[in-house]
C-alpha positions in Angstrom: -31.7 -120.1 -97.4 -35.3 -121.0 -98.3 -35.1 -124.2 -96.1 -33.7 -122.3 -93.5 -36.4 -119.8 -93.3 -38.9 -122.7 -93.7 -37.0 -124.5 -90.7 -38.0 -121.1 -88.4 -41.2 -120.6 -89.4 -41.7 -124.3 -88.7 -40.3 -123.6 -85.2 -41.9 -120.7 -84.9 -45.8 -122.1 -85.4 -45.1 -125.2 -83.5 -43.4 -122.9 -80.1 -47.2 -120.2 -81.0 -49.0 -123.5 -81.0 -47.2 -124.9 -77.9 -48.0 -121.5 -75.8 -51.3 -121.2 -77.3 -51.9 -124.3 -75.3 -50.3 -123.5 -72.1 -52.0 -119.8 -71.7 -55.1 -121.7 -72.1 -54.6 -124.5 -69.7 -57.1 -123.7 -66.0 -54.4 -123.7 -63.9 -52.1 -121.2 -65.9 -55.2 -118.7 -66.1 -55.9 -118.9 -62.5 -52.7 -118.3 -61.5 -52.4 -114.9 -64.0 -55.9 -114.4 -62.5 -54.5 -114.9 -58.9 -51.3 -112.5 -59.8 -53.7 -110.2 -61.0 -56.0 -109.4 -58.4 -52.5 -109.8 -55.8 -51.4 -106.7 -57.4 -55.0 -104.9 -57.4 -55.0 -105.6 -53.7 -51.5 -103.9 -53.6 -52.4 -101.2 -55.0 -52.5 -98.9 -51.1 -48.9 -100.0 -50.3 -47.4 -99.7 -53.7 -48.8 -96.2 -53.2 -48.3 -95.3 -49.8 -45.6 -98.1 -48.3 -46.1 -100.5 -45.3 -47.9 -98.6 -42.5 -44.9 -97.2 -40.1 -45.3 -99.7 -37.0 -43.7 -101.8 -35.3 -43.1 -104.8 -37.1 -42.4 -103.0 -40.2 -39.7 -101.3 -38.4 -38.0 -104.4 -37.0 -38.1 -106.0 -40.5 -36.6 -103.0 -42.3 -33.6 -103.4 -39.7 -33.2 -106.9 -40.5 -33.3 -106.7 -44.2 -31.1 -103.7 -44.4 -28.4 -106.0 -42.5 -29.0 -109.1 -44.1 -28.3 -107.3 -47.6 -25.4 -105.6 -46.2 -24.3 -109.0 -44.6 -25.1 -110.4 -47.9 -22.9 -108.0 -49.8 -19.7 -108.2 -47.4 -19.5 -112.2 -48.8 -21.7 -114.4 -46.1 -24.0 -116.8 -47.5 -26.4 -117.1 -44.5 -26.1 -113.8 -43.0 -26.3 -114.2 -38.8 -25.0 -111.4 -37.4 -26.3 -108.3 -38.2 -24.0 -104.8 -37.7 -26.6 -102.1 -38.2 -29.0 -102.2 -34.9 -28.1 -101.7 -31.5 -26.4 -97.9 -32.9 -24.2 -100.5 -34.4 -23.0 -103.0 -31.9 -24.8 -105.5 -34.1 -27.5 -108.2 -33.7 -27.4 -112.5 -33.5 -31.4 -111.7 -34.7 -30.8 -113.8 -37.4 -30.0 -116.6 -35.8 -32.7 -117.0 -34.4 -35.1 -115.6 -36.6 -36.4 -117.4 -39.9 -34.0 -116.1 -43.0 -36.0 -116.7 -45.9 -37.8 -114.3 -46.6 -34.5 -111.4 -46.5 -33.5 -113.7 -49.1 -36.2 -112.7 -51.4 -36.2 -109.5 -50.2 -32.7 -108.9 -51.3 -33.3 -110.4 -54.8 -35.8 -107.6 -55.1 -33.1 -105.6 -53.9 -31.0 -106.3 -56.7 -33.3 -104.8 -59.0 -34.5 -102.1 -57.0 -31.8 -101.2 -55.1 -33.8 -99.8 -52.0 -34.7 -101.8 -49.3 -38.3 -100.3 -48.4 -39.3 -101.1 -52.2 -37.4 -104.8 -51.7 -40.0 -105.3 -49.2 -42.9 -104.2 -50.9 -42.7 -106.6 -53.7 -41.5 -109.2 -51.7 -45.2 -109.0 -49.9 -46.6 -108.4 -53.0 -45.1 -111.9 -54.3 -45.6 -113.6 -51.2 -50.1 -112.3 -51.8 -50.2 -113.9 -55.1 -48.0 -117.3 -54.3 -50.6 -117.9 -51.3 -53.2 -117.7 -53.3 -51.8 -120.2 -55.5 -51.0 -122.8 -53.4 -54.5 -122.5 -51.8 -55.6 -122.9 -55.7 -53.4 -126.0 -55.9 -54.6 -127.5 -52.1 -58.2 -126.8 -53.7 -57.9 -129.1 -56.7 -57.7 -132.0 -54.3 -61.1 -131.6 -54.1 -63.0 -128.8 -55.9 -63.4 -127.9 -59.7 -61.0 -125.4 -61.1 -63.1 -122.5 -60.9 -63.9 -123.5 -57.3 -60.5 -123.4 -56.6 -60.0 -120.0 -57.8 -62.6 -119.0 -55.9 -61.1 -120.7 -52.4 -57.9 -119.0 -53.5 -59.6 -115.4 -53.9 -61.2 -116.0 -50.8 -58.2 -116.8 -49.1 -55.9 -114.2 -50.6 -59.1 -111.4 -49.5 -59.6 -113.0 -45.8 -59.3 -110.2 -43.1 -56.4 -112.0 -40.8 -54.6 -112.4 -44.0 -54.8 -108.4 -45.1 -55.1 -107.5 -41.4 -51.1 -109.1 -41.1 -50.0 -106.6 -44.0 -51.6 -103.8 -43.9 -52.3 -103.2 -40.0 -49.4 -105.7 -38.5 -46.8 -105.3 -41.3 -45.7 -109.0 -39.9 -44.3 -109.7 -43.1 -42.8 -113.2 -41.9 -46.0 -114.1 -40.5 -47.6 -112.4 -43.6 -45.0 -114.8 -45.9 -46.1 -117.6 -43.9 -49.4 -117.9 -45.7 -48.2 -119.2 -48.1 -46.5 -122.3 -47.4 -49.1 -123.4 -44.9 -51.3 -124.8 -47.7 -49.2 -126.6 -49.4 -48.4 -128.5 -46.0 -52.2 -129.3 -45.7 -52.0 -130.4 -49.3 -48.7 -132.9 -49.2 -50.3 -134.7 -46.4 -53.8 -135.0 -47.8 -51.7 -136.3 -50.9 -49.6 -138.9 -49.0 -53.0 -140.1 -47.0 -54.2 -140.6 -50.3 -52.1 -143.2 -51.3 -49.3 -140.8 -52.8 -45.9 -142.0 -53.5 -42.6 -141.1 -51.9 -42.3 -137.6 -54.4 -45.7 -136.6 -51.5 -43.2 -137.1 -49.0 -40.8 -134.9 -50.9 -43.1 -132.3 -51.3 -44.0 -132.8 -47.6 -40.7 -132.1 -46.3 -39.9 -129.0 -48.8 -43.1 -127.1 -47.8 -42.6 -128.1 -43.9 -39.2 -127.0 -44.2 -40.2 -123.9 -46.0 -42.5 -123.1 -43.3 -39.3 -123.4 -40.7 -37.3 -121.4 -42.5 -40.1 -118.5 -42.8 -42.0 -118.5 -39.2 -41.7 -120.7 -36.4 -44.9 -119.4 -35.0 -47.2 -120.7 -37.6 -44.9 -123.4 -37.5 -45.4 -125.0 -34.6 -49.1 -123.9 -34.7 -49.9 -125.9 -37.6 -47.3 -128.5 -36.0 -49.9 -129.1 -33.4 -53.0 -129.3 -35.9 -51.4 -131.9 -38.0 -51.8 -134.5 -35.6 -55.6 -134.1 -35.7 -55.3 -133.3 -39.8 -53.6 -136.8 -40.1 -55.9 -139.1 -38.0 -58.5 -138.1 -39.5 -57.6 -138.6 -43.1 -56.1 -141.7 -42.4 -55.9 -144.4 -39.7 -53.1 -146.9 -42.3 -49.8 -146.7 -40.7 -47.8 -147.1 -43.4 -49.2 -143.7 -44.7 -49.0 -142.0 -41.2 -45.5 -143.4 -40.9 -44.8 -141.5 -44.6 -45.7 -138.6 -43.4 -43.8 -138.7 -40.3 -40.8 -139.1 -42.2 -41.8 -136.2 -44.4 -42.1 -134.0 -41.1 -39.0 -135.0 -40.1 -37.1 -134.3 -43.5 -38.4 -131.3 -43.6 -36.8 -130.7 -40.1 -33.7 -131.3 -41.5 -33.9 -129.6 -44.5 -34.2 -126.8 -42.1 -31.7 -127.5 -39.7 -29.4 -125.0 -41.0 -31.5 -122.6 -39.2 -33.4 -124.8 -36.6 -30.3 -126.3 -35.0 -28.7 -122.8 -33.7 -32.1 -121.7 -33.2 -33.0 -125.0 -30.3 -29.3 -125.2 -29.2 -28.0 -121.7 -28.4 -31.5 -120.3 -27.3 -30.2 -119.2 -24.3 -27.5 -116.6 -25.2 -30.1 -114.7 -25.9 -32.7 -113.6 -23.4 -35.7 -115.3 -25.6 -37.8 -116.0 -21.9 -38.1 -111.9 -22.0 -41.6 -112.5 -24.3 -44.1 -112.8 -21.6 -45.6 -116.0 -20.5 -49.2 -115.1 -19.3 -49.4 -112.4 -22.3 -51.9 -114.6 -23.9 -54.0 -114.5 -20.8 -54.9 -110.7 -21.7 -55.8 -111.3 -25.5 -58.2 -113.8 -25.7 -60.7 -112.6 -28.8 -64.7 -112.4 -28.6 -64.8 -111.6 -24.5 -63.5 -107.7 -25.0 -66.6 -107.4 -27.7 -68.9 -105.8 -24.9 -66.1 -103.1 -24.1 -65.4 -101.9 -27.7 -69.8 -101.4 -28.1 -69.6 -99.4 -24.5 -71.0 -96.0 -25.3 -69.4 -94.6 -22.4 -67.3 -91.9 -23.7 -63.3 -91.6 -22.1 -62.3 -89.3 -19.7 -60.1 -86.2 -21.0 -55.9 -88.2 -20.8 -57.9 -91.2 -20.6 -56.4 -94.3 -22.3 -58.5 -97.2 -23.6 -57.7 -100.5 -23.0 -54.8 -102.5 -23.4 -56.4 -104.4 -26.5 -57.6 -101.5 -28.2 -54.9 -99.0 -28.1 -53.7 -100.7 -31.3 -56.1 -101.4 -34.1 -54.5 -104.8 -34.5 -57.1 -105.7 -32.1 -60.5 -104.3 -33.0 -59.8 -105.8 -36.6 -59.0 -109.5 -34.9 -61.7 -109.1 -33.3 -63.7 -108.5 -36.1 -61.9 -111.3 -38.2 -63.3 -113.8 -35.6 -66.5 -113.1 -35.4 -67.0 -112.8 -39.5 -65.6 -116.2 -39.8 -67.6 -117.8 -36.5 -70.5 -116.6 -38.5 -69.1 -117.8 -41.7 -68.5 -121.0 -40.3 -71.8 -121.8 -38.6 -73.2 -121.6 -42.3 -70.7 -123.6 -44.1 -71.1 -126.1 -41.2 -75.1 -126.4 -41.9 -74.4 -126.2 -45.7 -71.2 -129.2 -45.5 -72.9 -131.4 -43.1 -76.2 -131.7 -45.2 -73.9 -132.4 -48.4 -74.4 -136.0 -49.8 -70.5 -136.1 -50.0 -70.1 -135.4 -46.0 -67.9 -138.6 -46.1 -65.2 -136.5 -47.9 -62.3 -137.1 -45.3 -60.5 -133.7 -46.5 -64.0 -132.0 -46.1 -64.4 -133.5 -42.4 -60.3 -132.9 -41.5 -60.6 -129.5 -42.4 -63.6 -129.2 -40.7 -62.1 -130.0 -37.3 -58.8 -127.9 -38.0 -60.5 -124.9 -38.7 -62.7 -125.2 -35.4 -60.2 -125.9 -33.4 -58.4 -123.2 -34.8 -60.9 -120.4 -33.9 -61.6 -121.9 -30.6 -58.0 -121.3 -30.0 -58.6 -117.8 -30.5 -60.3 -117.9 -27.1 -60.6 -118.3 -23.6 -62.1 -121.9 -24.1 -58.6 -122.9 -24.6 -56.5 -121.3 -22.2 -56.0 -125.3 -20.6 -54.3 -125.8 -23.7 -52.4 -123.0 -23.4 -51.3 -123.7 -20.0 -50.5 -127.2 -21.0 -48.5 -127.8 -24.3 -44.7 -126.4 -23.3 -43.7 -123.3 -25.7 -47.3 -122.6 -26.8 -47.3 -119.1 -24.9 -44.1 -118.2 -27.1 -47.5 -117.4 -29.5 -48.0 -114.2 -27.3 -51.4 -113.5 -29.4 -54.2 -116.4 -29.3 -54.9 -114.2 -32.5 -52.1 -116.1 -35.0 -54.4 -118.9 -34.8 -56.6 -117.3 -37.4 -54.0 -117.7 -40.1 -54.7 -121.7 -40.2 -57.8 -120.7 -39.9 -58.1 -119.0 -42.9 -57.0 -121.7 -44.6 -59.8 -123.9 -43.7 -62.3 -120.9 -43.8 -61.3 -120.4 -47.5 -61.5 -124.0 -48.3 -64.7 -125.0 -46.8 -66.0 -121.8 -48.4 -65.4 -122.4 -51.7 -66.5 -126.0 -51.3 -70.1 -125.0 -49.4 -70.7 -122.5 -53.1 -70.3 -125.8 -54.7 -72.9 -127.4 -52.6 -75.0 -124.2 -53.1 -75.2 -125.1 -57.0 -76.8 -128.5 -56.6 -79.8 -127.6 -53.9 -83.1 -126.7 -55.6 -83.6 -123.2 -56.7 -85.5 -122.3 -53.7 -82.4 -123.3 -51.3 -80.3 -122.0 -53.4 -81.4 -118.6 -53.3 -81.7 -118.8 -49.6 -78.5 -120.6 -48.8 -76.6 -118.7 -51.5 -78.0 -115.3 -50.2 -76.5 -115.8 -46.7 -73.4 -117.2 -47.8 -73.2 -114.7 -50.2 -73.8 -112.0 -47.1 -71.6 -113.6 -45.0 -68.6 -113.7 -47.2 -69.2 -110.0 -48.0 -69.1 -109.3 -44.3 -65.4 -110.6 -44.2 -64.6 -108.7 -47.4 -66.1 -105.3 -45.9 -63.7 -106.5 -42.7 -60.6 -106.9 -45.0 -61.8 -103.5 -46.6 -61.5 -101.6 -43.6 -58.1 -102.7 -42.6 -56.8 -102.0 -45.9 -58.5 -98.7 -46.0 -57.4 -97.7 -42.2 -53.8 -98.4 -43.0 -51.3 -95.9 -41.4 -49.6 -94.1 -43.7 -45.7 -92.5 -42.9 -43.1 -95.1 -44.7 -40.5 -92.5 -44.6 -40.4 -92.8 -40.7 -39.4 -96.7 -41.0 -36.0 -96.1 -42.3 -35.2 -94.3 -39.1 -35.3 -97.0 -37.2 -32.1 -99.2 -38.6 -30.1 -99.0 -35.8 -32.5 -98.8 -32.8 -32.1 -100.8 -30.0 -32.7 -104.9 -30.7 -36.4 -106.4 -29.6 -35.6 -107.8 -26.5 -35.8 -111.5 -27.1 -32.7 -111.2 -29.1 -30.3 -109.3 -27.1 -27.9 -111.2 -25.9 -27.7 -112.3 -22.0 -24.5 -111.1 -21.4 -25.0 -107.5 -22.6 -25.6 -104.7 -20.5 -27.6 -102.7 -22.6 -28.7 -100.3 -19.9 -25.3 -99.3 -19.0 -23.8 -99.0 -22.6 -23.6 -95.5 -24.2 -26.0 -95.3 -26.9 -23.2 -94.1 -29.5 -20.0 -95.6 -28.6 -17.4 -95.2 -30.6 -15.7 -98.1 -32.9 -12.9 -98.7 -30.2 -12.2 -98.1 -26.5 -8.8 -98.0 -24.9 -10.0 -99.3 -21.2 -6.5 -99.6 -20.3 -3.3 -98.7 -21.4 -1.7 -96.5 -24.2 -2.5 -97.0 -27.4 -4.2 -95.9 -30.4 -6.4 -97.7 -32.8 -7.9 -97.3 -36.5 -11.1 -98.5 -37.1 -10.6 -100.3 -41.3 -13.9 -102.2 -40.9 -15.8 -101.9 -37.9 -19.0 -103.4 -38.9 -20.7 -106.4 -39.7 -19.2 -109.8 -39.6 -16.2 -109.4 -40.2 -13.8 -106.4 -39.0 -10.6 -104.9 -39.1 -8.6 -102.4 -37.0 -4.9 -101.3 -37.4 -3.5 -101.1 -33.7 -0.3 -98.8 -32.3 0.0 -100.1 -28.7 2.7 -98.3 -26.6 2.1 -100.5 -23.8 -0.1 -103.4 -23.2 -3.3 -102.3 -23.6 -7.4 -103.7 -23.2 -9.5 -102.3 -26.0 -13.5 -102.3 -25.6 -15.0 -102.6 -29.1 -18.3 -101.3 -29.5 -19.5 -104.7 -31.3 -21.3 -107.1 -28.6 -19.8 -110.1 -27.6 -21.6 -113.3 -28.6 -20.5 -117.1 -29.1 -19.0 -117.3 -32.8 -16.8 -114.2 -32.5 -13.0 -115.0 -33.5 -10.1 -112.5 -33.0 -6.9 -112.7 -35.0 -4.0 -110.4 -34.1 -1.6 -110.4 -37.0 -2.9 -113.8 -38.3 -3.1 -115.6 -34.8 -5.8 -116.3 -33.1 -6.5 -114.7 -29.4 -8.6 -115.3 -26.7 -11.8 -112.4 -26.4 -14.5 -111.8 -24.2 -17.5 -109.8 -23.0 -16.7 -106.7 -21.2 -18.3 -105.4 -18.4 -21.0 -103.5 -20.1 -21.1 -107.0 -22.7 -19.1 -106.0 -25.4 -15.9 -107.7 -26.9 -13.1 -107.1 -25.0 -9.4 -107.7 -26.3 -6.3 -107.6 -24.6 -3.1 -106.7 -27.2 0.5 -106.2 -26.7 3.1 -103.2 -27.0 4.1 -102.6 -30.7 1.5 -102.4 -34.5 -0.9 -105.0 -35.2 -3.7 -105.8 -37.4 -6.7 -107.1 -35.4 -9.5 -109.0 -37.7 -12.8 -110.2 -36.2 -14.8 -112.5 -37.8 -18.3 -114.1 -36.9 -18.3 -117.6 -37.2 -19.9 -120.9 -37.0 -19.9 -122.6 -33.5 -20.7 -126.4 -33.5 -24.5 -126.2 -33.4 -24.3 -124.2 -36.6 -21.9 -126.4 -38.1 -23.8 -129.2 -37.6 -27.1 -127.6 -38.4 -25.1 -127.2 -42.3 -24.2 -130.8 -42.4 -27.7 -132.3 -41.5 -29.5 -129.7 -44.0 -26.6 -130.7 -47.0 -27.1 -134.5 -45.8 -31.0 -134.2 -46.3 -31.1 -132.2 -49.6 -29.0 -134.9 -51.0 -31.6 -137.4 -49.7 -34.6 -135.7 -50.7 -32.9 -135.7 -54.2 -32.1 -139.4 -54.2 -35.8 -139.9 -53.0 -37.0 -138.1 -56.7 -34.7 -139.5 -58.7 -35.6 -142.9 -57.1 -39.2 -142.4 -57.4 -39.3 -140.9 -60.9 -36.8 -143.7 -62.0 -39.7 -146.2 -60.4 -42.8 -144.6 -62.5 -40.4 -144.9 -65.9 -41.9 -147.7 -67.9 -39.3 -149.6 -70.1 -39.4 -149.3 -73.5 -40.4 -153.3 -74.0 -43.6 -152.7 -72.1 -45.5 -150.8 -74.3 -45.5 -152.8 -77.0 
């Protein structure tokens, strides 16, 4: 008994010693730190909700379908039952799915969608500002770091997507966008193959959260690489990082490139951009011209999304014109990350204008962007970075230039805070309004081509008899997969209020039958005289099929890869004596 309670107390000292040690480790407080202010920043939507616009709208649709998708048995929810006044939605095939994953784990513990969402931004805050903290440490001090990370987690685009946007992919985005910058910067240093690994799990990460970003910080990597590195064999490990992380994502990628066109994804507008170039409306917003009574003012600034862009763009212009003068009189200007991000982040915020509207017009897909304003989110990235890395160059100056140099830094960075302020404080309030929304009509880029939506009645019933006598009861008819018990007198064409797409299967008693869009673009079935069950199930066509198999087939390499790798770095047992 004695030597049993000895044993534990043993235990018990050595597991307070062992945490002892870990809570004090830089990296552990920072990241409580980091959780800590995420929450404090929080603080307006825990109270009041997202701000009832838009976006938030289109995302509480999504995730109430995805968990109810999720609940009826799919794994990787696609078709969604509850928008179109129930006709359903391929949204999700074509929109990233990772983050209604995390929102329905929250889900589980809340059990209400709005809150699911709430935390899941809330999480998604404080793990950006960690992985800026960990892309820091490649070359800034710890508390450096945590000071590019609070800069980064307080930077006006990034509050601006929460509290004024509520683009809560975009807004998820954030985070995985460092950690890209940071696997490369860690393979062009000479990293081993577990970089690449980390590489392609961000990158794929990324893909499966926003294609936007995405492909925006797709086209900056090119420039990122090259100048961090002009070795091959490094450029030629982080190609194959890139391209695992494809994979890795394919699940979602290969439906989204190879069945684009059931869906009418050409409907976003290709000369949008054209109108929302930042910095040029500047003169309009300062007019002092007051509006005519019923008059409306401009396009840009009937939503505030706009006036706070602009302001995010010219905070960090000014922001960066300092840390450029403070950086490029550094003694360590030869700093490869320093000059990579240097070049990202200005090429970043000139995309932001009209200076780069040939670019626009050139690179296929890039218009997909719609606002030249998502370019601040890489942005920020660099802005936080080179921040954090010009207070360190601050320090060292004499005390005369550091007073002045600090001052205006010290100015400027307030100027961004007082911008992130003011979206936060200027946050619509009216959650309540957002559940209203579930089964509104789709965003028009994901309706499918073949449905008619102006001709189709905006609460149809479960089932339509177009032809014939019969009668039919509805046992499931939402979702994924459906059931209806038939009594069919003669032979009969039923209209069923769910839409048509590639992937739907009927099965009349067991067998399968052929279906088709209607004339308005819903399923249409054709049954025979007598009782039958009719099940409907959405399932996977051959792009989605495939898409599976190259994701499962790259896991298990990326797995091989660590093992491999870790295996490598093992040193025998005979060679340390």
């Amino acid at each position: 008994m004695i030597r049993g309670i000895t044993v534990l107390r043993t235990f018990l000292k050595k597991l307070s010693e062992a945490c002892s040690k870990i809570f004090r480790h830089p990296a552990v407080i920072s990241s409580l730190l980091i959780f800590g202010l995420a929450t404090v920043v929080m603080m307006p939507i825990f109270g009041h909700g997202l701000p009832p616009v838009s976006d938030a709208f289109v995302h509480y649709r999504w995730a109430s379908g995805f968990i109810d998708a999720l609940g009826e048995g799919s794994l990787y929810p696609r078709w969604l039952g509850n928008p179109n006044s129930g006709a359903g939605s391929p949204a999700m095939l074509y929109y990233p799915p990772l983050p209604f994953y995390i929102y329905a784990a929250f889900y589980l513990v809340t059990g209400n969608v709005l809150k699911a969402l709430v935390l899941g931004s809330w999480l998604a805050l404080a793990l950006s500002g960690i992985t800026m903290y960990v892309f820091a440490r490649s070359l800034l001090s710890h508390r450096v770091s945590l000071l590019a990370a609070v800069i980064y987690l307080l930077a006006p685009y990034h509050l601006l997507d929460l509290f004024q946007r509520a683009a809560l992919s975009e807004f998820w985005a954030f985070v995985w966008v460092p950690l890209v910058l940071y696997a490369v910067h860690r393979i062009t240093s000479g990293g081993d193959w577990r970089a690449v690994t980390l590489l392609a799990a961000a990158y794929g990460l990324l893909l499966l959260t926003h294609v936007l970003t995405a492909f925006a910080t797709t086209l900056i990597l090119p420039i990122y690489v090259l100048l961090l590195t002009r070795d091959w064999r490094r450029m030629g490990k982080t190609a194959v990082g890139l391209a695992l992380g494809v994979g890795l994502s394919a699940i979602f990628v290969a439906p989204l490139v190879l069945e684009g066109d059931y869906v009418r994804l050409r409907k976003i507008h290709r000369d949008k951009f054209t109108k929302s170039f930042l910095i040029e409306h500047l003169p309009a917003a300062f007019k002092a011209d007051a509006l005519l009574p019923g008059q409306k003012p401009e396009f840009f600034y009937q939503n505030p999304d706009y006036f706070f862009a602009e302001a995010s763009v010219v905070s960090f212009i000014l922001l960066f014109a300092l840390i450029s003068i403070l950086i490029w009189r550094w003694q360590q200007t030869e700093s490869g990350l320093v000059r990579a991000v240097w070049v990202v982040t200005l090429f970043s915020l000139l995309m932001t204008t009209r200076l780069s509207e040939p670019i626009w017009r050139i690179i296929p897909g890039l218009h997909f962007m719609q606002f030249p304003f998502r370019w601040l989110l890489p942005a920020s990235v660099g802005m936080s970075l080179l921040s954090a890395a010009a207070c360190s160059v601050v320090m060292v100056h004499s005390r005369r230039s550091r007073t002045a140099y600090g001052g205006m830094l010290a100015m400027l960075l307030a100027l961004n805070l007082v911008v992130a302020t003011f979206s936060v404080v200027r946050q619509e309030r009216g959650e309540q309004e957002i559940p209203k929304e579930v089964s509104r009509l789709e965003v028009p880029e994901y309706r499918p081509r073949s449905w008619n939506y102006k001709a189709s009645q905006p609460n149809m019933e479960a089932v339509i008899v177009s032809s014939g006598d019969a009668s039919v009861q509805a046992i499931d008819a939402a979702g994924a997969r459906q059931s209806y018990e038939i009594k069919a007198v003669t032979q009969s064409v039923l209209e069923l209020r769910t839409l048509y797409f590639p992937g739907w299967v009927a099965r009349l008693d067991g067998n399968p039958i052929e279906i088709g869009p209607g004339q308005r673009g819903h399923i249409q079935i054709l049954v025979g005289d007598g009782e039958h069950l009719l099940t409907l199930n959405f399932e996977d066509t051959w792009p989605r099929r495939a898409g599976k198999l190259i994701s499962a087939a790259c896991v298990l390499v990326t797995l091989i890869m660590l093992y491999w790798t870790r295996r490598k770095n093992v040193v025998p047992a005979g060679m340390l004596t």
